[in-house]
N, CA, C, O and CB atoms as a CASP TS submission, in Angstrom:
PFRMAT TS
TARGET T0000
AUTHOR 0000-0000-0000
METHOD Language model
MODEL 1
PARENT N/A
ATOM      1  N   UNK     1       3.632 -14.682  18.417  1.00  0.00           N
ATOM      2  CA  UNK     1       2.524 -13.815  18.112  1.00  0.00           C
ATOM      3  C   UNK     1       1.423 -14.068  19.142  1.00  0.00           C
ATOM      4  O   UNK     1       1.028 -15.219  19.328  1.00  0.00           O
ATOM      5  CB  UNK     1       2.015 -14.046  16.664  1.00  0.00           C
ATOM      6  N   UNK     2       0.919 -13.043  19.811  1.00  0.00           N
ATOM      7  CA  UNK     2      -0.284 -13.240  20.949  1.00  0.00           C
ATOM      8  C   UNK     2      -1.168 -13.888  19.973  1.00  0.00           C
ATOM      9  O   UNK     2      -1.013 -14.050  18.762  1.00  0.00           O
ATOM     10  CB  UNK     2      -1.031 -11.732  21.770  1.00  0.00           C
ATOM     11  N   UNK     3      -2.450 -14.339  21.014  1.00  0.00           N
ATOM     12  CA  UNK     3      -3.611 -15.198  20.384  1.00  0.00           C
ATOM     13  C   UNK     3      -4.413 -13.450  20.005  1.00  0.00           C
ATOM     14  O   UNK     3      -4.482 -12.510  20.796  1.00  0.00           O
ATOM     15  CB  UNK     3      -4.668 -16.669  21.816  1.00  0.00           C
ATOM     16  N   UNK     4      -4.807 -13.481  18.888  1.00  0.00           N
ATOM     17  CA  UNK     4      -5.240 -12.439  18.428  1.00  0.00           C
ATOM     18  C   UNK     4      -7.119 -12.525  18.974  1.00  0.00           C
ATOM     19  O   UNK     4      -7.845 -11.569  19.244  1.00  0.00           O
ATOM     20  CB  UNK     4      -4.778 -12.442  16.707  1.00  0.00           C
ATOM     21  N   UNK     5      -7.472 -14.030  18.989  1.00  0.00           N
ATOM     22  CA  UNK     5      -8.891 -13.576  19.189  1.00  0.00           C
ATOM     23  C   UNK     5      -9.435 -13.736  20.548  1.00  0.00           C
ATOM     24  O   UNK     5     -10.627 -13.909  20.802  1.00  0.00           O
ATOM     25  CB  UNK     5      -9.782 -14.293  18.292  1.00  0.00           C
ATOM     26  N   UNK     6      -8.271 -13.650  21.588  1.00  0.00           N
ATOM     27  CA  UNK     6      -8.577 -13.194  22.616  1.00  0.00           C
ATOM     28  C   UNK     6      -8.045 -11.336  22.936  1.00  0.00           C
ATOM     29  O   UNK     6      -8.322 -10.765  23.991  1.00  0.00           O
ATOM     30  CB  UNK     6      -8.009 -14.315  23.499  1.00  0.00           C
ATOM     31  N   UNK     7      -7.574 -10.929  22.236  1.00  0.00           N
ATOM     32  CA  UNK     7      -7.074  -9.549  21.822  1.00  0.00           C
ATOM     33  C   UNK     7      -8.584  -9.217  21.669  1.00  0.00           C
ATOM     34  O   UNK     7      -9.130  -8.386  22.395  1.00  0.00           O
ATOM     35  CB  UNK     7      -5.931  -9.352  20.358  1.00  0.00           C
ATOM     36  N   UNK     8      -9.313  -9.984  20.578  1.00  0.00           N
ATOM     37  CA  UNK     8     -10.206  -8.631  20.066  1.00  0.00           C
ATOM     38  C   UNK     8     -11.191 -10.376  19.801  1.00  0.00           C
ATOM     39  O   UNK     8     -11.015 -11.176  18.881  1.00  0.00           O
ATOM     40  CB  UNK     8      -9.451  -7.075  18.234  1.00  0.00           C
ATOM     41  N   UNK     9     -11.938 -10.455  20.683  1.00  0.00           N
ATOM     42  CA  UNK     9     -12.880 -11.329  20.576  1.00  0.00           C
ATOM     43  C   UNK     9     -14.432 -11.351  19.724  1.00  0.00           C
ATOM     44  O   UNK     9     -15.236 -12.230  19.409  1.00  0.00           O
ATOM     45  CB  UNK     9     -13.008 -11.441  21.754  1.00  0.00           C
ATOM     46  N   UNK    10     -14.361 -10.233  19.600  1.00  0.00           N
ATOM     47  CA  UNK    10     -15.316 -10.019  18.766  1.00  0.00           C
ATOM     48  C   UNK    10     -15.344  -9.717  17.237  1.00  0.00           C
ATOM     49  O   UNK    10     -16.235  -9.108  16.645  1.00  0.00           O
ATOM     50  CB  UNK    10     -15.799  -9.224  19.283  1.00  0.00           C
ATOM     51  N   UNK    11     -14.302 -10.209  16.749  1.00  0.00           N
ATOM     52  CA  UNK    11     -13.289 -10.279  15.713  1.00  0.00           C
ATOM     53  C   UNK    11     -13.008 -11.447  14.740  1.00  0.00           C
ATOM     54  O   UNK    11     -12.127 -12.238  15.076  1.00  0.00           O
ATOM     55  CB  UNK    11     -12.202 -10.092  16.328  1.00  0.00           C
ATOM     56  N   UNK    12     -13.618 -11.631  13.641  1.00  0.00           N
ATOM     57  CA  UNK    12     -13.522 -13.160  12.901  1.00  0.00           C
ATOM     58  C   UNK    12     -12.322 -12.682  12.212  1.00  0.00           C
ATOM     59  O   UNK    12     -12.021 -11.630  11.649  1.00  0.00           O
ATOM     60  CB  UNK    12     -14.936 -13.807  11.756  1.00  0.00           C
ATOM     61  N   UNK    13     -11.629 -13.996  12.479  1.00  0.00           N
ATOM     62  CA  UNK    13      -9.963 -13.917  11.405  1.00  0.00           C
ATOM     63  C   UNK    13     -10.119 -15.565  10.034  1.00  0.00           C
ATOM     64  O   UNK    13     -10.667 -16.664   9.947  1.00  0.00           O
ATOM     65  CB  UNK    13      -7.838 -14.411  13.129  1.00  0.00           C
ATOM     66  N   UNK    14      -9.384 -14.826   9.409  1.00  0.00           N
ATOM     67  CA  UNK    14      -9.153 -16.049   8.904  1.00  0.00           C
ATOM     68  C   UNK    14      -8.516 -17.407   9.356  1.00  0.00           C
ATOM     69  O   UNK    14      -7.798 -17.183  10.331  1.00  0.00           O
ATOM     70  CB  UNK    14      -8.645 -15.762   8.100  1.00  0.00           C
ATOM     71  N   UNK    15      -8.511 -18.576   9.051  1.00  0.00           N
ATOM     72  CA  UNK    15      -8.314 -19.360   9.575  1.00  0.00           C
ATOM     73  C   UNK    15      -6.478 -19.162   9.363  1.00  0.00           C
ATOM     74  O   UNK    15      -6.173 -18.486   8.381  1.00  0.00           O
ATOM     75  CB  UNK    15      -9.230 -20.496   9.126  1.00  0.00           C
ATOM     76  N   UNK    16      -5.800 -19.477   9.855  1.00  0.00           N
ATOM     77  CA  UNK    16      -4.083 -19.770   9.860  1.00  0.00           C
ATOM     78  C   UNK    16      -3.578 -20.387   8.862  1.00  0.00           C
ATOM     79  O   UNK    16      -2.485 -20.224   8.319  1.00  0.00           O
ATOM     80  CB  UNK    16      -3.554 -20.603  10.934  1.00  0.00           C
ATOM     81  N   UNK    17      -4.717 -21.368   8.554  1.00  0.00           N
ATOM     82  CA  UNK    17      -3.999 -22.282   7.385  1.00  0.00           C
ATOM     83  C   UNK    17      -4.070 -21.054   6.276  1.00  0.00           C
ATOM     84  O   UNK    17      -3.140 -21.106   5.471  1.00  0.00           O
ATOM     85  CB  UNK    17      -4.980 -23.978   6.845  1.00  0.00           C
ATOM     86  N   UNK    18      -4.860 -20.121   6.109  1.00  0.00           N
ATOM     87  CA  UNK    18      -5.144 -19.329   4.772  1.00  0.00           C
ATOM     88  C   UNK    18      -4.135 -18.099   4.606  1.00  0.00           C
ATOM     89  O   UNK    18      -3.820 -17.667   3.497  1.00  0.00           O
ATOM     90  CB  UNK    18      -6.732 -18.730   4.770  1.00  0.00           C
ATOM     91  N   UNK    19      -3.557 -17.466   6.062  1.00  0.00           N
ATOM     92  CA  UNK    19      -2.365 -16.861   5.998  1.00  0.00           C
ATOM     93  C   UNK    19      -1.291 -16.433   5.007  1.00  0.00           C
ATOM     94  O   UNK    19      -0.878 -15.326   4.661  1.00  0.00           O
ATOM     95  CB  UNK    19      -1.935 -17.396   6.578  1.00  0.00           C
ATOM     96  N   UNK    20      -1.034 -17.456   4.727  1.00  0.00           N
ATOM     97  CA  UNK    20       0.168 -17.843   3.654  1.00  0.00           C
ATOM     98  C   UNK    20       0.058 -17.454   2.425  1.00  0.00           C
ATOM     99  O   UNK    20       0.883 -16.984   1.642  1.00  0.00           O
ATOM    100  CB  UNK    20       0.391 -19.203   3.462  1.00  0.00           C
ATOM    101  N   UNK    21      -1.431 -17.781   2.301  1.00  0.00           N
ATOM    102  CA  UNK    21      -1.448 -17.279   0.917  1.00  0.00           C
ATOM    103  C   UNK    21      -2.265 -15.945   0.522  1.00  0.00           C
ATOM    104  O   UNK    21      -2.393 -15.531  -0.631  1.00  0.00           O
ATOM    105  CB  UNK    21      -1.978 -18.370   0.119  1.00  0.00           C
ATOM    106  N   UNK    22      -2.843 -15.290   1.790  1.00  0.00           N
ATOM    107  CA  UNK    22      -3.305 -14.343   1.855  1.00  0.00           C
ATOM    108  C   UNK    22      -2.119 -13.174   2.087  1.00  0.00           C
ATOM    109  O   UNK    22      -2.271 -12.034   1.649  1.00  0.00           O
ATOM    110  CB  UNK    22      -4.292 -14.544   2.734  1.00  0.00           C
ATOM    111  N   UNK    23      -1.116 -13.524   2.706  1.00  0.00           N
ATOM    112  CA  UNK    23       0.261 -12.454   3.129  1.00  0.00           C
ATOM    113  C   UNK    23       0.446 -12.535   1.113  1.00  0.00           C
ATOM    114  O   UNK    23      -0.167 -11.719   0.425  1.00  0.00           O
ATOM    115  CB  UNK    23       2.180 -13.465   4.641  1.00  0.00           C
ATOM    116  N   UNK    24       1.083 -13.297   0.659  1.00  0.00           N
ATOM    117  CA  UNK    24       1.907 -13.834  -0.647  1.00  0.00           C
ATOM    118  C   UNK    24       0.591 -12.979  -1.504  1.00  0.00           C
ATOM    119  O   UNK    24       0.806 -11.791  -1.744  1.00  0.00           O
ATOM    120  CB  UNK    24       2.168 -16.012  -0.923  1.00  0.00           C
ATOM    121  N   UNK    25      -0.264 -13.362  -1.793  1.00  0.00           N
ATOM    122  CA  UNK    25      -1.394 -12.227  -2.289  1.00  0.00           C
ATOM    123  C   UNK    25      -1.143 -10.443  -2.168  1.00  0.00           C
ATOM    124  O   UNK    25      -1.199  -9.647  -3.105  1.00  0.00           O
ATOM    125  CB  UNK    25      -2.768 -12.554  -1.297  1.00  0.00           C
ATOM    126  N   UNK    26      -0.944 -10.229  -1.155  1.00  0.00           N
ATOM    127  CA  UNK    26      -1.301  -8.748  -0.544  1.00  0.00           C
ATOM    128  C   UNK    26       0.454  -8.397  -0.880  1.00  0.00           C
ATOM    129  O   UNK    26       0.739  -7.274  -1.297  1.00  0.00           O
ATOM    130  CB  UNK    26      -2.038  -8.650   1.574  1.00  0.00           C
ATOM    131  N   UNK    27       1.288  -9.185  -0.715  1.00  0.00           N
ATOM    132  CA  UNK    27       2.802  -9.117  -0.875  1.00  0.00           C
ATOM    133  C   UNK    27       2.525  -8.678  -2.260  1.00  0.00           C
ATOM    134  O   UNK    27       2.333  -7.468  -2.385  1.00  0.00           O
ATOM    135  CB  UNK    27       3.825 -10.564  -0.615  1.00  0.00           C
ATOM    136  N   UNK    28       2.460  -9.467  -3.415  1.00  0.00           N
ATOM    137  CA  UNK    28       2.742  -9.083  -4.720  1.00  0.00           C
ATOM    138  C   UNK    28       1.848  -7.875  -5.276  1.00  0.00           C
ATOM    139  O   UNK    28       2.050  -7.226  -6.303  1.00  0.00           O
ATOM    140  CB  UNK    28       2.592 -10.289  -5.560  1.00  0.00           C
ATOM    141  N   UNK    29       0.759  -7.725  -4.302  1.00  0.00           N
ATOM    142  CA  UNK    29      -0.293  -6.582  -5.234  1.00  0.00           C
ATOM    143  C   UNK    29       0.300  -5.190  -4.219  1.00  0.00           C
ATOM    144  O   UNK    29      -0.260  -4.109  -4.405  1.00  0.00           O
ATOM    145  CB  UNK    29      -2.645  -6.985  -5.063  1.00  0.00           C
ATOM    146  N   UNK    30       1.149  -5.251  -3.431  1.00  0.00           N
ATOM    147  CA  UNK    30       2.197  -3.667  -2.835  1.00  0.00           C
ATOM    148  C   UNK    30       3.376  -3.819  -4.101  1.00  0.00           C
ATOM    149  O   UNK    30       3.829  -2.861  -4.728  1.00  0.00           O
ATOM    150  CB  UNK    30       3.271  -3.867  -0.631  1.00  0.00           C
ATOM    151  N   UNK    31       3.646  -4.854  -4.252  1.00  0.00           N
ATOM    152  CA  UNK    31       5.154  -5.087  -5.206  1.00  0.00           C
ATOM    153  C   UNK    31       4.698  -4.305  -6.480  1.00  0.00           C
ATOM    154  O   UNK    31       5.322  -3.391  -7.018  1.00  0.00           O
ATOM    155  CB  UNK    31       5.650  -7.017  -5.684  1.00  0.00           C
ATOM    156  N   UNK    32       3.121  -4.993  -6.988  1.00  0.00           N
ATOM    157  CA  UNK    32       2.907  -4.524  -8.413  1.00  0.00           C
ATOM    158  C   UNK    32       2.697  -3.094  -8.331  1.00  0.00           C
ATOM    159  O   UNK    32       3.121  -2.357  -9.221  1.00  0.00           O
ATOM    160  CB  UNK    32       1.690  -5.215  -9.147  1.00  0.00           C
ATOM    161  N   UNK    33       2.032  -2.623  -7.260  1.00  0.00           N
ATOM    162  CA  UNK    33       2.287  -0.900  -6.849  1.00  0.00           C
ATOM    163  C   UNK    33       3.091   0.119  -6.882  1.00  0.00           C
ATOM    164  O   UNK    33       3.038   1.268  -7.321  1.00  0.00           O
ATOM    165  CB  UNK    33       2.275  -0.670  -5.943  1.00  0.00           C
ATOM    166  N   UNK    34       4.142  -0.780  -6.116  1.00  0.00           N
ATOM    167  CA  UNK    34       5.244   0.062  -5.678  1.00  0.00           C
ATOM    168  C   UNK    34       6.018  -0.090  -7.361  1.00  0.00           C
ATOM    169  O   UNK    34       6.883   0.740  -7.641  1.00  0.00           O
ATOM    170  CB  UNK    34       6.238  -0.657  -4.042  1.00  0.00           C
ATOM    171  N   UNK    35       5.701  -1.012  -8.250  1.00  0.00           N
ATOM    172  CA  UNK    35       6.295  -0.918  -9.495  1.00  0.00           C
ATOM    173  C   UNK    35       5.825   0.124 -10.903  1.00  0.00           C
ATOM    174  O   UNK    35       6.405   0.732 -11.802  1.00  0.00           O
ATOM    175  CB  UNK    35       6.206  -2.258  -9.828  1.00  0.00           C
ATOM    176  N   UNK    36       4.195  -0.149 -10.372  1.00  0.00           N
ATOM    177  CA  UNK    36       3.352   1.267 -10.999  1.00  0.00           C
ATOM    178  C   UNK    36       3.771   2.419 -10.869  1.00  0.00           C
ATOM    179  O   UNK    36       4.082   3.014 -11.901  1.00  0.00           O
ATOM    180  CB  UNK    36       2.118   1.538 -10.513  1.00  0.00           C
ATOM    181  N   UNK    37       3.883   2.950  -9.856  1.00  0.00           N
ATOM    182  CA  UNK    37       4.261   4.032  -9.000  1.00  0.00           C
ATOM    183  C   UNK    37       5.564   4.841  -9.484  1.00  0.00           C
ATOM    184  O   UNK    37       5.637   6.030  -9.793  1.00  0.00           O
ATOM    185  CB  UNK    37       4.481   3.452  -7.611  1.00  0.00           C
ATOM    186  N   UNK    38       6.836   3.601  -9.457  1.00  0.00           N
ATOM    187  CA  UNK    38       8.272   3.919  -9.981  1.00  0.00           C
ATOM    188  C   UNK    38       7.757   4.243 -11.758  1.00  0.00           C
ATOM    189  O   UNK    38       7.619   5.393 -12.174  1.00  0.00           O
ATOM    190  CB  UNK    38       9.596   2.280  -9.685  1.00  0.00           C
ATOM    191  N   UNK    39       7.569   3.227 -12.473  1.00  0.00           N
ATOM    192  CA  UNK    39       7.326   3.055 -13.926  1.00  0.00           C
ATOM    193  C   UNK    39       6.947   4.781 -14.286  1.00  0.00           C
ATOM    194  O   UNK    39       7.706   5.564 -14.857  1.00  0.00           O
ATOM    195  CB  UNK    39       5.896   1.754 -14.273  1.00  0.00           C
ATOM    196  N   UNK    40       5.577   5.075 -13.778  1.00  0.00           N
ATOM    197  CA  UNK    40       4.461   5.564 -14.186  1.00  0.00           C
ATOM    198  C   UNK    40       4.998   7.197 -13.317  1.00  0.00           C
ATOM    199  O   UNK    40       4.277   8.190 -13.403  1.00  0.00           O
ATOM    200  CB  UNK    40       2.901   4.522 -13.672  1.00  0.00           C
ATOM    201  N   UNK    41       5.926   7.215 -12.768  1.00  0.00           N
ATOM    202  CA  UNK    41       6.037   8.942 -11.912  1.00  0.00           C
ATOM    203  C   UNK    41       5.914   9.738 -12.650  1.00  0.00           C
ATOM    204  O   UNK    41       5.084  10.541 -12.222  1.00  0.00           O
ATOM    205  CB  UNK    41       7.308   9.507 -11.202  1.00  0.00           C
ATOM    206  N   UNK    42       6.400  10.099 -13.889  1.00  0.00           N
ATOM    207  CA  UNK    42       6.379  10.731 -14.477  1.00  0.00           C
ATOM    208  C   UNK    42       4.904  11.429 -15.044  1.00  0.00           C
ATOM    209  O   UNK    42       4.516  12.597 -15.045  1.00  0.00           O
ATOM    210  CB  UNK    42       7.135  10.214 -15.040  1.00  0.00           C
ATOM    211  N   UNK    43       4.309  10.228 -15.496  1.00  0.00           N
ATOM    212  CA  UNK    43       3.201  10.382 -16.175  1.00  0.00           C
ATOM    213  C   UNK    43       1.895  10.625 -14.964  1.00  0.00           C
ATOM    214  O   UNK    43       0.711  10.910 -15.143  1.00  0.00           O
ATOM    215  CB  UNK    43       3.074   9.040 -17.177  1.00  0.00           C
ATOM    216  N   UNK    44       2.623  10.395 -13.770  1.00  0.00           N
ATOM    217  CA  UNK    44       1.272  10.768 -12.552  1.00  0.00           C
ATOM    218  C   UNK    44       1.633  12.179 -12.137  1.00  0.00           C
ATOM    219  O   UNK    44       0.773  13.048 -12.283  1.00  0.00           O
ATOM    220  CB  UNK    44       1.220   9.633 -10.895  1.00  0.00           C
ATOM    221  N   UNK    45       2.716  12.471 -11.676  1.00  0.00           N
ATOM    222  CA  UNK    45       3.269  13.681 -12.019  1.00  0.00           C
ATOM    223  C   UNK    45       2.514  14.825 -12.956  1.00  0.00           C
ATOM    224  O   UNK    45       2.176  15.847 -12.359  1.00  0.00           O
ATOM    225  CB  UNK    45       4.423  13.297 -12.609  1.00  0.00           C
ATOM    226  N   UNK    46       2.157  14.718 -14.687  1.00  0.00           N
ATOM    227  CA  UNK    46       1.877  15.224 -15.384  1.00  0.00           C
ATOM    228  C   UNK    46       0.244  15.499 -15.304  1.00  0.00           C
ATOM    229  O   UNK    46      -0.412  16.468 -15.689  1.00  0.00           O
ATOM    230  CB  UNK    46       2.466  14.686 -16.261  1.00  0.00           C
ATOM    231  N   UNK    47      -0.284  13.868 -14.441  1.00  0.00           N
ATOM    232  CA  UNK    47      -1.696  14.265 -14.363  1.00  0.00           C
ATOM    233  C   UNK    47      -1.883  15.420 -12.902  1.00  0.00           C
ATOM    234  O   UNK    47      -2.597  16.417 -12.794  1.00  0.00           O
ATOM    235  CB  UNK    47      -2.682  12.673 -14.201  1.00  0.00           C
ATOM    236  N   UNK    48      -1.140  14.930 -12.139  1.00  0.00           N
ATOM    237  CA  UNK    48      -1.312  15.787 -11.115  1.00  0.00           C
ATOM    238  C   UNK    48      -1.237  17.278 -11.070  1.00  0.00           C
ATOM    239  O   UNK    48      -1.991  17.939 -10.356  1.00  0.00           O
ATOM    240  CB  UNK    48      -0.581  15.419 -10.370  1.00  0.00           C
ATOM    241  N   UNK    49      -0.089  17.935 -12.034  1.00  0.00           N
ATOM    242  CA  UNK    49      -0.076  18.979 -12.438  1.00  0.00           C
ATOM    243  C   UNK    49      -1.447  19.865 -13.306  1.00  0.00           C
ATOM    244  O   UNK    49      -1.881  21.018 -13.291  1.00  0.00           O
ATOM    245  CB  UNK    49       0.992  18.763 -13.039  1.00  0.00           C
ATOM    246  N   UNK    50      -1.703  18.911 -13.839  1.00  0.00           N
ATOM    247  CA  UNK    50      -3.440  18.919 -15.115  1.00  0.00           C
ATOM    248  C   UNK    50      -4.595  19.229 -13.965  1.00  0.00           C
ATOM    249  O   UNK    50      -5.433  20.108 -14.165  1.00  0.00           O
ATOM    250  CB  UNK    50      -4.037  16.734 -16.152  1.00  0.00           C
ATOM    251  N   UNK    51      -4.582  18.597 -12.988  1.00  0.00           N
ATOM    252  CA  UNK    51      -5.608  18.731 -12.134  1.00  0.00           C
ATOM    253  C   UNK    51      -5.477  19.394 -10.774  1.00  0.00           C
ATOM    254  O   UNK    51      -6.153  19.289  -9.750  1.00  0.00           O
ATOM    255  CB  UNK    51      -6.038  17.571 -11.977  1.00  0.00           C
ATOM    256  N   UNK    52      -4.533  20.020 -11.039  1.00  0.00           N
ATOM    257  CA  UNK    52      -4.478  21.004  -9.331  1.00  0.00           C
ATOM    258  C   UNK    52      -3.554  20.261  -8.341  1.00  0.00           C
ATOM    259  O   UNK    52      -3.355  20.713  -7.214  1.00  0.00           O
ATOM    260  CB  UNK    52      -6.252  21.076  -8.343  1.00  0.00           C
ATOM    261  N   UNK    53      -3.150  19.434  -8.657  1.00  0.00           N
ATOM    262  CA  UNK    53      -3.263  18.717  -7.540  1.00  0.00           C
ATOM    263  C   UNK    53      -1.636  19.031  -6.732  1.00  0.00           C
ATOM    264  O   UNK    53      -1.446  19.049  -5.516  1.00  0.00           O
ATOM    265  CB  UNK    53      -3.663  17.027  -8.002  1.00  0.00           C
ATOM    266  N   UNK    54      -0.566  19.266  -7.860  1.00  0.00           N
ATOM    267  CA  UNK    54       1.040  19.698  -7.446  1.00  0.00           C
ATOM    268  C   UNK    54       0.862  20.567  -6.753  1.00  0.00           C
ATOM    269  O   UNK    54       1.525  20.741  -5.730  1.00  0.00           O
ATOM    270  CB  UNK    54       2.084  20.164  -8.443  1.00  0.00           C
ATOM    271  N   UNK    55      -0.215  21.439  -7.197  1.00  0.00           N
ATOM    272  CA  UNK    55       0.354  22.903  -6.212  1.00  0.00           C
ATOM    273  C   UNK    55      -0.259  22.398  -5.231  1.00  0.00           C
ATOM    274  O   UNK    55       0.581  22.199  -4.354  1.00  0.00           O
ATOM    275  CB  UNK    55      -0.118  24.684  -6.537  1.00  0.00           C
ATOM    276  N   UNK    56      -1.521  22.000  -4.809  1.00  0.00           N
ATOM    277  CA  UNK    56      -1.899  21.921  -3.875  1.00  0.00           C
ATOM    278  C   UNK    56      -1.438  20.654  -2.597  1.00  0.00           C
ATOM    279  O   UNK    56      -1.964  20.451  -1.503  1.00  0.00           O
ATOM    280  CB  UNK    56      -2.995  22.028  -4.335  1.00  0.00           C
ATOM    281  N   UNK    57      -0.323  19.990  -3.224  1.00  0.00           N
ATOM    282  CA  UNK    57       0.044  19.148  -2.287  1.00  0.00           C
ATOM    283  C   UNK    57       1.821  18.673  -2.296  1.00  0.00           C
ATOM    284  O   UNK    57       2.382  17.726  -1.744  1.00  0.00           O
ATOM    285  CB  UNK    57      -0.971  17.954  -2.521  1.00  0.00           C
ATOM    286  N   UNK    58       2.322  19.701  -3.107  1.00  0.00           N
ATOM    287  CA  UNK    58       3.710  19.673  -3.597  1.00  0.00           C
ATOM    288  C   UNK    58       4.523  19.948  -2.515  1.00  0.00           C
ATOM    289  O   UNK    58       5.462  19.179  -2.313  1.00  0.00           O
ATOM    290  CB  UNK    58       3.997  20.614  -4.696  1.00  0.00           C
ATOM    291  N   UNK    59       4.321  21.068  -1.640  1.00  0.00           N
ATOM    292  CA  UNK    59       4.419  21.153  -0.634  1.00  0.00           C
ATOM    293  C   UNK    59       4.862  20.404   0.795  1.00  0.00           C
ATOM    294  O   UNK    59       5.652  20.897   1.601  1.00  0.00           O
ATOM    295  CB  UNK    59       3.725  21.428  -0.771  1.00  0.00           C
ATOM    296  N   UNK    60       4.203  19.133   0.943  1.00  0.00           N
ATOM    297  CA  UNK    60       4.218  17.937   1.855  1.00  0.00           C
ATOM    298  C   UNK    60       5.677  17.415   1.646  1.00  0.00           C
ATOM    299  O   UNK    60       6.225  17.383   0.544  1.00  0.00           O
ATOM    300  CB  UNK    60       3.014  16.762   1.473  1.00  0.00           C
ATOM    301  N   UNK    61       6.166  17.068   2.649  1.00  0.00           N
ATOM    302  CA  UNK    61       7.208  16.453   2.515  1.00  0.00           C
ATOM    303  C   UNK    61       7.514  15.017   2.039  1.00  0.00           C
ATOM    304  O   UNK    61       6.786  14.128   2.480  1.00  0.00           O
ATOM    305  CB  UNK    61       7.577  16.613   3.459  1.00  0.00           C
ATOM    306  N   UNK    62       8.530  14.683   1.170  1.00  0.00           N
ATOM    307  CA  UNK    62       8.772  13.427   0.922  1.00  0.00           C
ATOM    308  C   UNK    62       9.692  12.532   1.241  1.00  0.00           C
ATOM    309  O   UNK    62      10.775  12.838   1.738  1.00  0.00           O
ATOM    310  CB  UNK    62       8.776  13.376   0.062  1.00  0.00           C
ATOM    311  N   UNK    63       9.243  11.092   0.917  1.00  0.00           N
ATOM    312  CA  UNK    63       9.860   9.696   1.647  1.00  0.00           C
ATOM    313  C   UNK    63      10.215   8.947  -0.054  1.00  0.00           C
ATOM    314  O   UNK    63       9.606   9.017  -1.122  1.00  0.00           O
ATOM    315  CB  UNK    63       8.316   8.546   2.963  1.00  0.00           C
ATOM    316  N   UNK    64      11.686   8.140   0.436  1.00  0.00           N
ATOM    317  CA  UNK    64      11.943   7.718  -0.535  1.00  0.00           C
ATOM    318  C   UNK    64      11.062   6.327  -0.272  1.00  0.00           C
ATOM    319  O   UNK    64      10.942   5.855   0.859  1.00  0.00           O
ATOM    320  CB  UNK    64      13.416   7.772  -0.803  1.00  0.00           C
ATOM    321  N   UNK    65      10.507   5.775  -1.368  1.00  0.00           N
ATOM    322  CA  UNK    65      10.235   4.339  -1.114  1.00  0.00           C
ATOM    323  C   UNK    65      11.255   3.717  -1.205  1.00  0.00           C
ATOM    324  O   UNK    65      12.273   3.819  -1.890  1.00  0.00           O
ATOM    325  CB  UNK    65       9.361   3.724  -1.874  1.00  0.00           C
ATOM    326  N   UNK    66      10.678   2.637   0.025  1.00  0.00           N
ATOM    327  CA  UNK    66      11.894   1.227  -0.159  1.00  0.00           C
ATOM    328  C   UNK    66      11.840   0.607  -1.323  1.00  0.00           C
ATOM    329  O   UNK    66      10.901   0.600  -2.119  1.00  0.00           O
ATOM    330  CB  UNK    66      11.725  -0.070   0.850  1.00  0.00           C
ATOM    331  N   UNK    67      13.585  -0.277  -1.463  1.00  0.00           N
ATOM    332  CA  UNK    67      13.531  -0.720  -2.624  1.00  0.00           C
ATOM    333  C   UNK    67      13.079  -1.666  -2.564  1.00  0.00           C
ATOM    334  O   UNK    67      12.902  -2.331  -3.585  1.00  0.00           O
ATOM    335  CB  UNK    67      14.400  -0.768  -3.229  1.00  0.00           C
TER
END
């Protein structure tokens, strides 16, 4: 991995040691998403229809999420 804060020096990162548990953080709160998302289609689906929102974006093409 390049040195990132010579990339963008004007740029505060977290320290490296905090990484780990900042990836493992951000990892499980896409997981708990991507589990909302599956669970709940239906019922977002139903709101989306309630509020305009199917017709107006039903249209767009779709991507399966990864499993």
């Amino acid at each position: 991995m390049p040195d990132l804060t010579k990339i963008y020096p004007r740029v505060t990162f977290k320290p490296k040691s905090e990484w780990d548990a900042g990836n493992k953080a951000l990892n499980e709160g896409m997981t708990k998403l991507l589990t909302t998302l599956k669970n709940e289609k239906a019922s977002i689906k139903q709101q989306r229809i309630e509020h305009g929102m199917e017709a107006k974006f039903s249209k767009l093409p779709s991507k399966e999420l990864p499993k």
